[in-house]
PAZAPA-4460 file (N, C-alpha, C; in steps of 0.05 Angstrom, whole numbers, plus 32768, in hexadecimal, padded with zeros to 4 digits):
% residues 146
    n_x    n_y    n_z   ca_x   ca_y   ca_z    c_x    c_y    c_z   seq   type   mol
   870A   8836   8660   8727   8833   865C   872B   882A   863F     1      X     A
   873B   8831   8633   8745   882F   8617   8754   880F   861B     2      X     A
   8751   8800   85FE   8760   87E6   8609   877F   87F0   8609     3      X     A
   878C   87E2   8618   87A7   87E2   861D   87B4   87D1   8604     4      X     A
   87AD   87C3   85FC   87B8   87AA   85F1   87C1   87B1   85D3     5      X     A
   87C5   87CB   85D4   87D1   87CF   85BA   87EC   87D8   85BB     6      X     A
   87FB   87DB   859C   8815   87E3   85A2   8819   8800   85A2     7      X     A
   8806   880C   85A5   8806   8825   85A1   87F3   8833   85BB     8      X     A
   87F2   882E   85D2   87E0   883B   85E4   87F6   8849   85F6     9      X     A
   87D8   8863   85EE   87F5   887B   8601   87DA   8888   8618    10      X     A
   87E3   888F   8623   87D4   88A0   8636   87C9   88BE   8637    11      X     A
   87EE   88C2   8621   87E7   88E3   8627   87D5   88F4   8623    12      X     A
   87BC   88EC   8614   87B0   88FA   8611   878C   88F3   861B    13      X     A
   878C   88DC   862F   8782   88D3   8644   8777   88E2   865E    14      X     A
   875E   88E7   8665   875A   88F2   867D   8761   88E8   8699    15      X     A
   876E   88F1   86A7   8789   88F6   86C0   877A   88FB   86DF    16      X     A
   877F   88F1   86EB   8772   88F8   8702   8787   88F0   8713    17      X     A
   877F   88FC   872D   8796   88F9   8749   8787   88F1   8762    18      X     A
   8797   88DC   876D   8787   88D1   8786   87A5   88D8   879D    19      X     A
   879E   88EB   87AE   87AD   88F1   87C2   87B4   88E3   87D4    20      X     A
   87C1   88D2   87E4   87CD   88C6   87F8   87D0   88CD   8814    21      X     A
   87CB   88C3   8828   87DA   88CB   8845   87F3   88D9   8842    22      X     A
   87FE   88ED   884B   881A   8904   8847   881A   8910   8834    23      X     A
   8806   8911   882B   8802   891D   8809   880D   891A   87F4    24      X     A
   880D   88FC   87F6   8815   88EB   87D7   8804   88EB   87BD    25      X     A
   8809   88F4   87AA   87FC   88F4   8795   8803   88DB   8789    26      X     A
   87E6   88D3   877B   87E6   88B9   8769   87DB   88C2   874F    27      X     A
   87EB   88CD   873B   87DF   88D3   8724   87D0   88B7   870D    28      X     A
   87C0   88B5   870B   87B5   88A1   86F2   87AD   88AE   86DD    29      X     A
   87AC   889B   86C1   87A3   88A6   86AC   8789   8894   86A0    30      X     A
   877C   8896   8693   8765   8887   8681   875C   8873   8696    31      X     A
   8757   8883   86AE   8744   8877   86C5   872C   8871   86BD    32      X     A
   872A   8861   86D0   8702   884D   86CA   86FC   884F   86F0    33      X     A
   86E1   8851   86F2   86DD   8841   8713   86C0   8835   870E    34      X     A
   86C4   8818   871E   86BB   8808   8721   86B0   87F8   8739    35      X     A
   8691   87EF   8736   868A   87E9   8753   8689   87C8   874D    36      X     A
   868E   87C0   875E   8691   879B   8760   866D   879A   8769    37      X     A
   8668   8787   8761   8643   8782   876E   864A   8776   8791    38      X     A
   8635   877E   87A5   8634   8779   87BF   8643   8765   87C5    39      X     A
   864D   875A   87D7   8655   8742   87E1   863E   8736   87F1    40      X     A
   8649   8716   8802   8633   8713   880E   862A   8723   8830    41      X     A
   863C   8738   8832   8635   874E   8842   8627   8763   883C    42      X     A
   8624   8762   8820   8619   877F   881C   862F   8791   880E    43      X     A
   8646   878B   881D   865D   87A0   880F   8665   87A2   87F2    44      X     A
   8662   87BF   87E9   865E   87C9   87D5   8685   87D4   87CD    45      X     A
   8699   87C2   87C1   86AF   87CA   87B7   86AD   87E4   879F    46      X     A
   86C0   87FA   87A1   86C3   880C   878F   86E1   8803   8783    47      X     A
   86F4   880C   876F   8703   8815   876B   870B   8825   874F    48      X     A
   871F   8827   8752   8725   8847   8736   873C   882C   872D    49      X     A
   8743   8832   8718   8762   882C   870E   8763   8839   86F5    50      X     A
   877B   8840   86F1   8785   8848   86DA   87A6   884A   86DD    51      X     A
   87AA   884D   86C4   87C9   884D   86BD   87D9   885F   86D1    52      X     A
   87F1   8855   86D5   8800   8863   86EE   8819   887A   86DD    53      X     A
   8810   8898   86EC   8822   88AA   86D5   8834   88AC   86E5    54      X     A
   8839   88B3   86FA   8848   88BF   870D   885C   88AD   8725    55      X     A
   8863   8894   8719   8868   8880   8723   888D   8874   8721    56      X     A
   8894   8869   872A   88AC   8857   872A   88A2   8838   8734    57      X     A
   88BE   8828   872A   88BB   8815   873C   88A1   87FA   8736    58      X     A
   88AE   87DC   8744   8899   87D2   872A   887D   87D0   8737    59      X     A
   887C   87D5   8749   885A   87D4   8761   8858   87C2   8763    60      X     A
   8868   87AA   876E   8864   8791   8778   8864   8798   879B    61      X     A
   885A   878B   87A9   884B   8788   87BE   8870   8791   87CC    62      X     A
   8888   877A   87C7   889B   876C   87CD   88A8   878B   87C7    63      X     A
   88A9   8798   87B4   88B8   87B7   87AA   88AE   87D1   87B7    64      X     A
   88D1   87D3   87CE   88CA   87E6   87DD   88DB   87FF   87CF    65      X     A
   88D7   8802   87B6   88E5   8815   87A5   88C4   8820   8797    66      X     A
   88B1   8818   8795   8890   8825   8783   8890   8837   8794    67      X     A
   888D   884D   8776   8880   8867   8782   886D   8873   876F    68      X     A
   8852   8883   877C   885A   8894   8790   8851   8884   87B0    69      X     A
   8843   8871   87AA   8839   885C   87C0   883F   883F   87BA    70      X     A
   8841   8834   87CF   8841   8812   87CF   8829   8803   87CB    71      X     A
   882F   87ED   87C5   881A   87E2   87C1   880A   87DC   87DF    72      X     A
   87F6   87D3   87E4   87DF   87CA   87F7   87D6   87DD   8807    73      X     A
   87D8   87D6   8821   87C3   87EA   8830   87CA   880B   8832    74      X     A
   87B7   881A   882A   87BE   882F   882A   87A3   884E   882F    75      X     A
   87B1   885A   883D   8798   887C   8841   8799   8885   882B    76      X     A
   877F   8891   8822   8770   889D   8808   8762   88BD   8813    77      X     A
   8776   88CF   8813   8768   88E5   881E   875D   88FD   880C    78      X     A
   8750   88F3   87F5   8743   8900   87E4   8749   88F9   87C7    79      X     A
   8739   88F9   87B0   8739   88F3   8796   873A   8909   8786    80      X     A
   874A   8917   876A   8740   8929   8758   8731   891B   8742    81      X     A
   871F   8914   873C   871E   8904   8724   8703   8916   8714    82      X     A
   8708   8921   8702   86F1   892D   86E9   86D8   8928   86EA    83      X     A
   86CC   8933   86F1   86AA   892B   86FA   86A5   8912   8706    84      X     A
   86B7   8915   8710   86A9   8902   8732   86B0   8914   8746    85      X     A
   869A   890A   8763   8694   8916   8776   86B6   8912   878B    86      X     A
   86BE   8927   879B   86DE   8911   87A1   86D3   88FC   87BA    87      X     A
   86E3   88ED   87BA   86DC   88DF   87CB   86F7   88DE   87E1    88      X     A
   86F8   88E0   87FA   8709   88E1   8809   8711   88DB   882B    89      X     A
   871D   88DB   8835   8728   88CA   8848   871E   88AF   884C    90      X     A
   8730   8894   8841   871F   887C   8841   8737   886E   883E    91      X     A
   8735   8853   884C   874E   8842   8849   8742   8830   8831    92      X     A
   8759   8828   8827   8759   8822   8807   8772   880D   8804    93      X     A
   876C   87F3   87F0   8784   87EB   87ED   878F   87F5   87CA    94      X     A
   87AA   87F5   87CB   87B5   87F8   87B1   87C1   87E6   87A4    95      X     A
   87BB   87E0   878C   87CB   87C6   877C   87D4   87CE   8760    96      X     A
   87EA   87CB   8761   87F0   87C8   873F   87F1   87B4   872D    97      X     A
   87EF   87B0   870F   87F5   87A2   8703   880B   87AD   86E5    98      X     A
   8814   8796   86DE   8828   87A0   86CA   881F   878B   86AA    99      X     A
   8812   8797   8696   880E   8788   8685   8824   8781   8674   100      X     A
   8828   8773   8661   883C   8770   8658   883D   8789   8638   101      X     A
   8858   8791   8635   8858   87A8   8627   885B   879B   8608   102      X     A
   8856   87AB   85F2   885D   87A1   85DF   8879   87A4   85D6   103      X     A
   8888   8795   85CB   88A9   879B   85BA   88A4   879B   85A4   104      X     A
   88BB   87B3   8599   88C2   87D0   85A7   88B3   87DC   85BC   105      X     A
   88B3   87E2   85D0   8891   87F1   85E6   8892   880B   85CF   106      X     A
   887D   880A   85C1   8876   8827   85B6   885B   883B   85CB   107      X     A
   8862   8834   85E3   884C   8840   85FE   8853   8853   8605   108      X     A
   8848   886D   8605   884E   8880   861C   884C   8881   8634   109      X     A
   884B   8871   8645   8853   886B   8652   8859   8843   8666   110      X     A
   885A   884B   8683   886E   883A   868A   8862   8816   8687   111      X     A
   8847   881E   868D   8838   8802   8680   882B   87F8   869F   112      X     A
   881E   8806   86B7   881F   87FD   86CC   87FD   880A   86D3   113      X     A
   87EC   87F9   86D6   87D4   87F6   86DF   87DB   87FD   86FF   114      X     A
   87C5   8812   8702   87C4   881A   8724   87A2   8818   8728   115      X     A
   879C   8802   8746   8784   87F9   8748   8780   8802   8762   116      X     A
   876E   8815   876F   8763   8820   8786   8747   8816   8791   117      X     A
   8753   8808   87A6   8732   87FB   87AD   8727   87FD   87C8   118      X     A
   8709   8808   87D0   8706   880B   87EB   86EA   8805   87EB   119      X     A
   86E2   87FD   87FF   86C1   87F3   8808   86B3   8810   880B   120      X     A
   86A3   8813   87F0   8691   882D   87FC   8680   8829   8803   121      X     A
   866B   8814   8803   8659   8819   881C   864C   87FE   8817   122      X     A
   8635   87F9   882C   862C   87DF   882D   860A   87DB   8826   123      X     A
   85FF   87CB   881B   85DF   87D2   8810   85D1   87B7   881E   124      X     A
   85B8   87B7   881F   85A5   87A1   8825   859E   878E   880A   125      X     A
   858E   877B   8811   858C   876C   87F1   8578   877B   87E0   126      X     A
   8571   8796   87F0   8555   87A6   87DF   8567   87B9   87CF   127      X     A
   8582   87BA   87DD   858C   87D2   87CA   8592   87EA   87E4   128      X     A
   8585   87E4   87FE   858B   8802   880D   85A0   87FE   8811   129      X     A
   85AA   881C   8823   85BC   8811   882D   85BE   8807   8857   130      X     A
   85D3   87FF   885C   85D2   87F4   8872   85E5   8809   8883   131      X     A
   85DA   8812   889B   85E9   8828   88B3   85FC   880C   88AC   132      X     A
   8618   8829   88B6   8632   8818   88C3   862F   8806   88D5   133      X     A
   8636   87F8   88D6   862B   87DA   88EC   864A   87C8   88EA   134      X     A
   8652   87C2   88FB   8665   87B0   88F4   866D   8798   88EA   135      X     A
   866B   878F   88D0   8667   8774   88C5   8672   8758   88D6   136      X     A
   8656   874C   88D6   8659   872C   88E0   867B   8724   88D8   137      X     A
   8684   8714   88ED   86A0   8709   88DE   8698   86E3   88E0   138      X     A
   86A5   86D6   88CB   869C   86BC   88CA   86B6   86AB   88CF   139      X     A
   86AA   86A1   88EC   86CA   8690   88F7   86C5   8670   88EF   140      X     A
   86D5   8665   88E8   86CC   8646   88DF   86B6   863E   88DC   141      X     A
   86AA   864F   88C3   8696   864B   88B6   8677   865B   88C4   142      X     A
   867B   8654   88DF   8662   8663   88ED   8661   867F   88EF   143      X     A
   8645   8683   88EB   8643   86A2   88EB   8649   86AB   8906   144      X     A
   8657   86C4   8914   865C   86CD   8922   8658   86DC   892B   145      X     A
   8648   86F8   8940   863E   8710   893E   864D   8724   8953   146      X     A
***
C-alpha cells in the first residue's frame, strides 16, 4: 500500500479489486494489501485484504445505517476478484472501516475511507501443519473446556 499520509494520494491509478457480498453486493477497493496475523493460541491463522473504499457512501461506523455498499461487522464473502490471487470464496468475514484524517484543502481522489476484510483461514499445529476442522476448545472462567 502506498502511504496515505500525503496531501496528494489518489488511487486512480492503483490496482482495484472486488470482493462480492451475500445478494451480490460488490465491494470495490483500491491499493489493496492482504495480510496474515501470526497463529493465535489456537492455531488460528487470521487473513484479511483492506484497501481504499471506491464504491462507497456513508461514514462506516458500526452505529451508520446509511454505509454502502455494506455495513460494517458481520458479514457473507461469496467470492473475491483480486489480480493474481487465487479467489477465495464463500466464508463469513467481518468488515471494518476506518476514516483517516484528510488533508485541508483534501487534494484526494478520493473519499478517504479504509475498508478491512477479515476471516479465519485456517488453523496450523506449533510444527506449522495444519489441523482437520475440529471444533476449538472454548475457555470458560479461565478453565480449559472441551
Amino acid at each position: 500500500m502506498k502511504d496515505w499520509n500525503t496531501p496528494d494520494h489518489h488511487i486512480a491509478d492503483t490496482e482495484h479489486g472486488t470482493l462480492h457480498f451475500a445478494g451480490d453486493v460488490p465491494l470495490v477497493i483500491a491499493d489493496w494489501e492482504i495480510t496474515e496475523a501470526a497463529p493465535n493460541h489456537d492455531g488460528r491463522v487470521h487473513t484479511s485484504v483492506r484497501g481504499w473504499l471506491v464504491n462507497g457512501g456513508g461514514s462506516g461506523r458500526v452505529d451508520d445505517p446509511h454505509t454502502e455498499p455494506i455495513e460494517a461487522g458481520p458479514a457473507h464473502l461469496t467470492r473475491t476478484e483480486l489480480r493474481g490471487r487465487p479467489p477465495v470464496a464463500d466464508l463469513d468475514v467481518h468488515v471494518d472501516y476506518y476514516s483517516p484524517i484528510q488533508p485541508w484543502p483534501n487534494t484526494w481522489d478520493h473519499r478517504g475511507c479504509l475498508v478491512t476484510v477479515s476471516w479465519m483461514d485456517r488453523r496450523i499445529d506449533a510444527g506449522g501443519r495444519p489441523i482437520p476442522d475440529a471444533p476449538v476448545p472454548e475457555r470458560l472462567g479461565g478453565a480449559l473446556q472441551s
